[in-house]
Each structure stands twice: as C-alpha cells, then as structure tokens.
N, C-alpha and C positions, 0 to 999 in steps of 0.2 A: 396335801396336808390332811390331818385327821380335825376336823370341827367338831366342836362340839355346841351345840344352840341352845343353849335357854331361857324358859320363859312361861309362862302361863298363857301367854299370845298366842295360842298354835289351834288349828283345828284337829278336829277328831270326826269322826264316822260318825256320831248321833249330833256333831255338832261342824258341819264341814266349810259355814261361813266364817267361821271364830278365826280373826288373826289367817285369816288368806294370804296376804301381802306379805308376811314372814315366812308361810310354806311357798308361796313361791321365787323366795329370796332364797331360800335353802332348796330348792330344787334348780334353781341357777348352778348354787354351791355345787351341790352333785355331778353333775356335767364334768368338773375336772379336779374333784377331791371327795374325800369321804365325808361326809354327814352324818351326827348323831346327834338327836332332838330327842332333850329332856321337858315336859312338857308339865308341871305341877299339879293339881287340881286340887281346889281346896275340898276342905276333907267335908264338909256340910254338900255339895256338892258329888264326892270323891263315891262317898260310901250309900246315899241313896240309889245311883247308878249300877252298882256291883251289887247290891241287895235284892235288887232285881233280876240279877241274871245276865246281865249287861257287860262284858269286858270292855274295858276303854281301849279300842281299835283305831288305828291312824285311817286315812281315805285315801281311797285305790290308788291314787294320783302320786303320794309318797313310798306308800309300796314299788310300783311300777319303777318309781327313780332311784329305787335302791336307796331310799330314806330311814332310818331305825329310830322310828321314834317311842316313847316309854312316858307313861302316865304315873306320875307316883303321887300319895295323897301326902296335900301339904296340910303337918296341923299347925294350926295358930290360935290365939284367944279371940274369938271374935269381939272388936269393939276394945280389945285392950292392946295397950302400949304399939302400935301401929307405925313406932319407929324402928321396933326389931324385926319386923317381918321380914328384913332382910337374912337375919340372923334363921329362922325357925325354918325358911326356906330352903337354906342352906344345908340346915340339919337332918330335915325331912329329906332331901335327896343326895347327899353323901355317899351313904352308901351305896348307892345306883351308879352314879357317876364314880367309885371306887372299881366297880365291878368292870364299867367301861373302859376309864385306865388301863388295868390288867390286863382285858382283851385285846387291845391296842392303845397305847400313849396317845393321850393327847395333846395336838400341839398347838389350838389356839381355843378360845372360848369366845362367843360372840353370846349378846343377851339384847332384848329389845324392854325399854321403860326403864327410865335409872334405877326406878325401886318402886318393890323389893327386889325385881328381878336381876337387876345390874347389879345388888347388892351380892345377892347370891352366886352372878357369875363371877365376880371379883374374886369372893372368895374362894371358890372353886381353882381360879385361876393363878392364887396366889401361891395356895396351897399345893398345887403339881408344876408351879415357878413356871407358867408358861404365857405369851400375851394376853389380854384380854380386851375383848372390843364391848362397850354399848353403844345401842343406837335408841338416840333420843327421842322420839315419837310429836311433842307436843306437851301436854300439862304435866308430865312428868322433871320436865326443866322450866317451863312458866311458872303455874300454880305450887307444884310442891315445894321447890324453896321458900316458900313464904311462910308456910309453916314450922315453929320453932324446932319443935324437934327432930320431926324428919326431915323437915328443910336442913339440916344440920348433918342427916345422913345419906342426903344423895351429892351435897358438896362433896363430903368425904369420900363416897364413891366415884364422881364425877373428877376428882385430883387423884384416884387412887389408880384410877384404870389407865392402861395403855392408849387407849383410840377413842376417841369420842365422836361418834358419824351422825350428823344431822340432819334431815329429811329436809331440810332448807335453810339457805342463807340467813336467814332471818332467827333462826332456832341457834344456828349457831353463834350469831354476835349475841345472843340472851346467853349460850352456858357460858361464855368469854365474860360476859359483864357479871358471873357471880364467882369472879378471878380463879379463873382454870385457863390454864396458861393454853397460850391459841395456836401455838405449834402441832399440839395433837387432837384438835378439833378439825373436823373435816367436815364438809357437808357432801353426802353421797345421795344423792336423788333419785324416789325408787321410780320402778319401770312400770308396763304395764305388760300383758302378754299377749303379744300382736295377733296368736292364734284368735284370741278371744275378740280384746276389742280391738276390731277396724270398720271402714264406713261399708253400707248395704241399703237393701234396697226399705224404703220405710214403710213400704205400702206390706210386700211380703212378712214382714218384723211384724207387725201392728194384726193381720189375719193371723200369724202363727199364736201371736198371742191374746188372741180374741178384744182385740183391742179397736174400738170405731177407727175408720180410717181416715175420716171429715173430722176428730176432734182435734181441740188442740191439746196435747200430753205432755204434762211435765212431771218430771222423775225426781224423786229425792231416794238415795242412797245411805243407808247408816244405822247407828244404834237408835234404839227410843229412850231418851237417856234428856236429863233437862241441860245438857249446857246445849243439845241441838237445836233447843227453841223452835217444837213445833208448834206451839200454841203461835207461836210468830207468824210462821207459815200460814197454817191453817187460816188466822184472821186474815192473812194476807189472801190467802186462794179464794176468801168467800167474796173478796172484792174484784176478783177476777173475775169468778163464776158469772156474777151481775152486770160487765159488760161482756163478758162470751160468754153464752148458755151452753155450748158445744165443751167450753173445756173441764179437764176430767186429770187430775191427781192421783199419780203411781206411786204410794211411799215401801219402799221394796227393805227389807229389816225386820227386826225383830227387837226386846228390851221389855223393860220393867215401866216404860209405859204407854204402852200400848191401850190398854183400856181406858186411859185418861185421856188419850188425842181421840179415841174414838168417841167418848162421852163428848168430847168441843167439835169434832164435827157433826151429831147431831144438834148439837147445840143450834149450830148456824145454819142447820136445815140443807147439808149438803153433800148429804152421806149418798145420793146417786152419783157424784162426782169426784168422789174419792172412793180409792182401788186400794184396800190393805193386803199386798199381795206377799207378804210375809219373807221368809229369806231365803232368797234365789239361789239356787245354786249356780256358780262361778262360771259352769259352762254355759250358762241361759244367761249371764249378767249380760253380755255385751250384746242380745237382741233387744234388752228393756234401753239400752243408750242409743241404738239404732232407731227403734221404734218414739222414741220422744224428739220432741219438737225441743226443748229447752231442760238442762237439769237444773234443780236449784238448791239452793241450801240458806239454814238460819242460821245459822249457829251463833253462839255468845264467844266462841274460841274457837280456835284449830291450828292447827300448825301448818301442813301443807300436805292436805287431802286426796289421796289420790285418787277419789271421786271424782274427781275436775280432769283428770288426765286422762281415764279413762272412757271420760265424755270426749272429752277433745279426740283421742284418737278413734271414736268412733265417728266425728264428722258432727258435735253433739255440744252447742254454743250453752252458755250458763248465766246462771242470776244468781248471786251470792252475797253475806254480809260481809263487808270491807274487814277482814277479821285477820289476824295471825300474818302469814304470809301466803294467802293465797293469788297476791299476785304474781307470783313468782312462776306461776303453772306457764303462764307461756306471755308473759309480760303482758298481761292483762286484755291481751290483742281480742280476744273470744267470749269478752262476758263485762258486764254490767253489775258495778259494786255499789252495797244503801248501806248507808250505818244499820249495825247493832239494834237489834230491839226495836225498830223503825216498821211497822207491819203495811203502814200506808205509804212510803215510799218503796217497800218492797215489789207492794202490788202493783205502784204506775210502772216498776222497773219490769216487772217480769210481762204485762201489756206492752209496753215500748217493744221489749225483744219479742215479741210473738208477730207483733206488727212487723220486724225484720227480716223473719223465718216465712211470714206471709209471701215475700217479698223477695222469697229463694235466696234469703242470704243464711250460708253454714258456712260453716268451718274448712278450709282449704289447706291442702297442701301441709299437714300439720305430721310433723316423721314423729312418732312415740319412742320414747327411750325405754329400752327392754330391762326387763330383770336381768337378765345376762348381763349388760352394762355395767349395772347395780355390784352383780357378782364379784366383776372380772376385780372393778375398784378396788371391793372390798381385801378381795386375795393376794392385790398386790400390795395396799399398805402393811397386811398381814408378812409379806413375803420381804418387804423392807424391812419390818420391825424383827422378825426370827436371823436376818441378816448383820444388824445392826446388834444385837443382845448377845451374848457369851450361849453356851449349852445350857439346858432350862435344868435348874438343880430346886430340890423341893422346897424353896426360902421364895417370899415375898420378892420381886423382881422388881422391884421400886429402882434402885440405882439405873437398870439398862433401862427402864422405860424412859430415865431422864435422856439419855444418849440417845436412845429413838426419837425423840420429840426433838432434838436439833437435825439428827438426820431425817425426820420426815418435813419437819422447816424447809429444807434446800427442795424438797418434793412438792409442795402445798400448789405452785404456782401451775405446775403439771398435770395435778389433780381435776384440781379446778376449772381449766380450761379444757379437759375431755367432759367434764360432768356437763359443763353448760354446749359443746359440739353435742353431745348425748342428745339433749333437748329439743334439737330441731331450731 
C-alpha cells in the first residue's frame, strides 16, 4: 500500500524528539509498504526557521527507511476561530499531498490527534475516495469535545473517518460514549523499540551518564507543559529529598516551562538534586530507563503513556498519578498509583517503591510489544477495509465505510485478542 501520514506530530532534524512514537509507527509502516509523511509546521514557527537558513530536514532514521517526509507551512489566524483549523490545514497542504497523488495514488490516509489533524486527513482522504484512519492520542477525544465548537468538529470527524485506533481500551469506550459507532473503533497499542529499550547493566548506564552510582534516580520523561504537573512532582521530590539526601531527579524533556519548574526547584532549595538534562535523543532514551531506579509521573491527564512501557521494558518499575488509563500498561503489576494533585501521597509512594528497588525488587520477565505489532495491525484493518469498499472513485466514501464497520465488527474480537497477546 502507498500511506500517506499526517500530522504535525512528527519529528524533524533540528527537532528529533517531536512526535517520536509516530516516526516509529511509520517506520514499522515501511518495512512492508510505502510511506509518505506530511508534516505541517505552523507558519509563526515555519518561517523563522527558513529565514535563517535552516531547511526543514526529516532525521537520518527516516531517510535511512525510505521515509518521504515534507514540511509545508500551515497558515492559520492565531488565537482565532480554532475550530477551522482543520479546514486551513487542509488547505495549506493540498497542494503537496496533490503532487503526491500524481506521483503515486494513494491508498490509504492515516493522521494522529482528531484535530485539526484528523480533520485534515479526512479531508484528504475523502477527496481522492480512499480510507482514512485516525489515531486518538488522549485530550484530543477527552478534553476536546467539551469544547462547543470544536468539540463539535472532532465528533464530525470522529463519524466521518473510516478507522478510529486508540492508544487504550479506555480511550476507546470515551470516543464510543460520544456515539461513534464501536464497530470501527479499535484500540491498537503502540510498541516500543526493543533495539532501544531493554534491561542492562545500571551501574555501567549511571557511569555512561555521569550519573552517582549510590544515588537513588528517578526519571520523568515528557513535555513541560501544565497538565504534567510538575510543580506536583517537584513538592513531591523535596519530601523525598529529606528522607534520602542521596536522591537526585532526571527530568529529561523540553516545553514552555521549563523556567518555571526550575524557579520551584530553587525555591525548595533543591536544585543539587535535580538534573534538567533537556531532550534525549531517542538512541540514549533507553540508558536514562536503565540507569533509574524508579520512573515517575504527575500528570492531571493521560491516556496511555508510552513512558510506562518503555520503562517496563527496560526492567524500570513506576510511581504514577491514578490518571487516564495508565493501568492498562501491564495491569498495574509494576507501579504504584496516588490520586491527582496529591504531592504528599506521591512522595510516601515513590519512598515506599525505592524501599522495594532497595530490596532488588524490578521488573521481570516483562515481553514489550513492538512497533511492528503496532504496524502489522494497523495494515491489516486497512487491508480489510480496501477489501470490503468498491474501487476508490474521487466522492466522499461515506457509504463503503458503513459496509467496512460491519465487516470489521465480525474482525474486532480477532484484533483485540492479538493486541492484548502483543502485551506480554
């Protein structure tokens, strides 16, 4: 099959952490079909980049897998009517994805965030009558429908598209309860990349990374971003700090606030014990899960993290807020859940599990579900649904997606039972 991916989600050369987990869902892709990643950049963004001198260049990793990916500047009104952005995204890359066409037909669309992104690949996908998949992430099926008006336009794209793939069980009975019919909702559970995270040695991990070897190290992974609730963390870590003096805080990420968690750690006087080691690249992610004793997280939301997964398949047990579906990572077997917002039950949780790790208890025997998995899934509901549909003629394909969503019905129970064998 010819793919086409979009999304704003994707990494780039001057930005190689961005949306990881979709280059290597589409470098799964590649393995046994073409790939072509559309990758939008807003234009505030777009154009101080290129004014420098700068092309927006994909990273070795996509090149290497025969990946074509393409940066075109999305314009939109900032701050206004933020329920078209579907529409303006659409528009802004048209003609790119016209050009793509030409060069080779394409035969299915896949996009990650229902909107704008899913908006756009809808459209896309309507337009050259071919399937179209989104894959739900998280706040973009929580929190956005709440909102009147775009809440209004990710329903419409959430009943409009062919395949609705959810990062977790739990993501999926939420887009089902905002009545999208459940026949073509699927939860496909992404992987991690076994090359990277697997268990090793923690002494070796910890010298590589100039890291004490006697301390105790816990890892948070992610944006700096406020639904993460580092201020959470942080109060939490300083009540750590005070019965272990030895432990010491890797927040590995980057975001817009970054000088605000670091104003609250000096705050609490504990800036020798927290490590702002900025954004890892992907091949060194899985020595900082090696090298920790515990990963942890605050967050106010999530869907289902693949932070947790790829601790687990490093051999790398977690402290987390009871949020979204993160139990679902491996039925809860490997980590210790506090309510939300709770800074003082965080801290006795994450001393409890240090006192476990004291104690030589990790993680065992835990098989990681690959991106390939991930792939194989997605290509085959794709390969039911081109099956099941008439020849793609250039009209809205609304009619065959209905006949797909019965014939992927009689498949669901099939799905499902490989996704959760996938998991270990």
């Amino acid at each position: 099959m010819n793919l086409l991916f979009l999304s704003t989600v994707y990494p780039d050369a001057s930005q190689p952490t961005r949306g990881t987990y979709n280059a290597a869902l589409c470098r799964a892709l590649a393995e046994s079909h073409r790939v072509q990643v559309v990758s939008p950049r807003a234009w505030s963004e777009y154009w101080p980049h290129r004014l420098k001198g700068h092309p927006w260049q994909p990273v070795a990793d996509d090149c290497q897998a025969g990946i074509s990916v393409n940066y075109p500047c999305l314009y939109y009104l900032p701050g206004y009517q933020r329920h078209r952005l579907g529409d303006w995204m659409w528009r802004s890359t048209r003609s790119l994805i016209s050009r793509i066409q030409h060069e080779q037909p394409i035969d299915a669309v896949i996009s990650y965030w229902a909107h704008p992104d899913g908006d756009a690949g809808l459209r896309a996908a309507q337009h050259y009558g071919v399937p179209s998949a989104v894959i739900g992430g998280g706040s973009d099926v929580l929190l956005l429908p709440k909102e009147p008006r775009r809440g209004k336009e990710v329903r419409r794209v959430l009943r409009e598209t062919d395949i609705i793939l959810t990062v977790s069980e739990g993501l999926r009975k939420a887009v089902i309860e905002l009545d999208i019919d459940p026949t073509k909702v699927h939860t496909v559970y992404q992987g991690v990349d076994e090359r990277i995270f697997h268990p090793g040695s923690k002494q070796s991990t910890r010298e590589a990374l100039q890291l004490p070897t006697d301390a105790d190290v816990l890892l948070w992974v992610g944006r700096f971003v406020d639904v993460k609730r580092l201020d959470v963390l942080i109060s939490a870590f300083a009540g750590v700090v005070a019965a272990r003096p030895k432990a010491l805080l890797c927040l590995i990420g980057s975001g817009p606030n970054v000088a605000e968690c670091r104003q609250q750690v000096a705050a609490a006087g504990i800036e020798e014990h927290v490590r702002f080691a900025g954004g890892a690249a992907p091949e060194t992610l899985g020595d900082w899960y090696r090298a920790a004793d515990l990963t942890v997280m605050s967050s106010d939301s999530e869907g289902l993290p693949n932070v947790l997964r790829e601790s687990l398949a490093c051999g790398t047990p977690y402290v987390t807020t009871d949020v979204g579906n993160i139990r679902e990572v491996d039925g809860g077997r490997s980590g210790r859940f506090v309510p939300k917002g709770d800074a003082g039950r965080l801290s006795q949780a994450i001393q409890q599990a240090l006192d476990d790790v004291g104690r030589s208890l990790r993680v065992e025997n835990h098989v990681p579900r690959t991106w390939r998995d991930m792939g194989e899934e997605i290509a085959s509901l794709f390969e039911m649904s081109r099956s099941s549909c008439p020849s793609p003629q250039p009209s809205p394909p609304l009619a065959c997606c209905k006949q797909m969503g019965r014939s992927l019905a009689g498949e669901r129970e099939l799905v499902t039972h490989s996704a959760m064998r996938s998991r270990g």
